[in-house]
N, C-alpha and C positions, 0 to 999 in steps of 0.2 A: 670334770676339769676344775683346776683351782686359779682362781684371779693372782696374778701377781703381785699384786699388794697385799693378800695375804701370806705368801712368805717374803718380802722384803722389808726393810727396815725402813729405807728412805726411797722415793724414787721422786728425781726433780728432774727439771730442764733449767738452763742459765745460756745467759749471753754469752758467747765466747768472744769477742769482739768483734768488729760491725761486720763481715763477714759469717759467722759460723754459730752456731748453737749445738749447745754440749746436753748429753743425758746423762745422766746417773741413777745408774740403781745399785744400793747398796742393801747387803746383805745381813742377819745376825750373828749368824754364826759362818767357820772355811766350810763346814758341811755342807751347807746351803749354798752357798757360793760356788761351789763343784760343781753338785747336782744341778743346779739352775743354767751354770755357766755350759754344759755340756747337752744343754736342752734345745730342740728343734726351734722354739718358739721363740727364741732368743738369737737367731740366727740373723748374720745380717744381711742374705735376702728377703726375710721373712721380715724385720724392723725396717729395712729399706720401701716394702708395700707397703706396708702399716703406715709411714710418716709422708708416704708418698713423694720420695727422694728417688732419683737413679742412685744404682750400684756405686757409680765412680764421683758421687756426694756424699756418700756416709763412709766412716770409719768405724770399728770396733775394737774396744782397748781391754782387757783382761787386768784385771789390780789384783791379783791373790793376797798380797801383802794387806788391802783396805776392805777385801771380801767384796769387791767390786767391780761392777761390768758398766764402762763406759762406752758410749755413742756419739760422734763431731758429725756430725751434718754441716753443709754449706747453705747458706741461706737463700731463700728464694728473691731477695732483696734485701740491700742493705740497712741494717738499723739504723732505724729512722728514717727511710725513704717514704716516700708520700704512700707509696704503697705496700709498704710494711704493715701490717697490724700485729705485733706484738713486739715490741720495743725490746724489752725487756729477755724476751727467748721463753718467760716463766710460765706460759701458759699450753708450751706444745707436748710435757709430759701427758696430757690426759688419754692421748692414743695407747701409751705403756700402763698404763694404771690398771687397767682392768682388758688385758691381755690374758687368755687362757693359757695355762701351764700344766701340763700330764699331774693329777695327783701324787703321785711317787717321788715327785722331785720337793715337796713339802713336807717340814720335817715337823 
């Protein structure tokens, strides 16, 4: 198995407004982008356990034009509530980062 951060270019989380947090994983090349985008691991029941979201809190967005696979989750709290801990959204990528991915999809 190969970590996902080894074929991807960028992969962040950001605030989507005080409601929701956005993922992005961005790709090098449309090869990679296929291959990856067509991949089990990357499935959004499979990122919905990972982030520990229900189904009907996450969305998944296809960017072929940006070689990009984005993720909207709805927040467990709103930004900035006393019980929020992470303001920002920037810190919930680390669950995608080192996500196993089938070798074959690594170019």
């Amino acid at each position: 198995m190969t970590k996902l951060y080894e074929g991807a270019k960028l992969i962040r989380s950001k605030n989507a407004g005080p409601f929701a947090i956005t993922f992005d994983i961005i790709f090098p090349s449309h090869e990679q982008f296929k291959k990856i985008a067509s991949c089990h691991a990357l499935a959004v029941e499979h990122v919905a356990a990972l982030l520990g979201v229900p189904l009907d809190k996450i969305k998944r967005y296809d960017l072929p034009l940006a070689n990009a696979i984005k993720f909207s989750i709805v927040r467990k709290y709103p930004a900035g509530d006393f019980l929020d801990d992470d303001l920002y959204g920037c810190q919930e990528h680390r669950f995608l980062v080192n996500l196993d991915v089938p070798d074959e999809v690594r170019v």
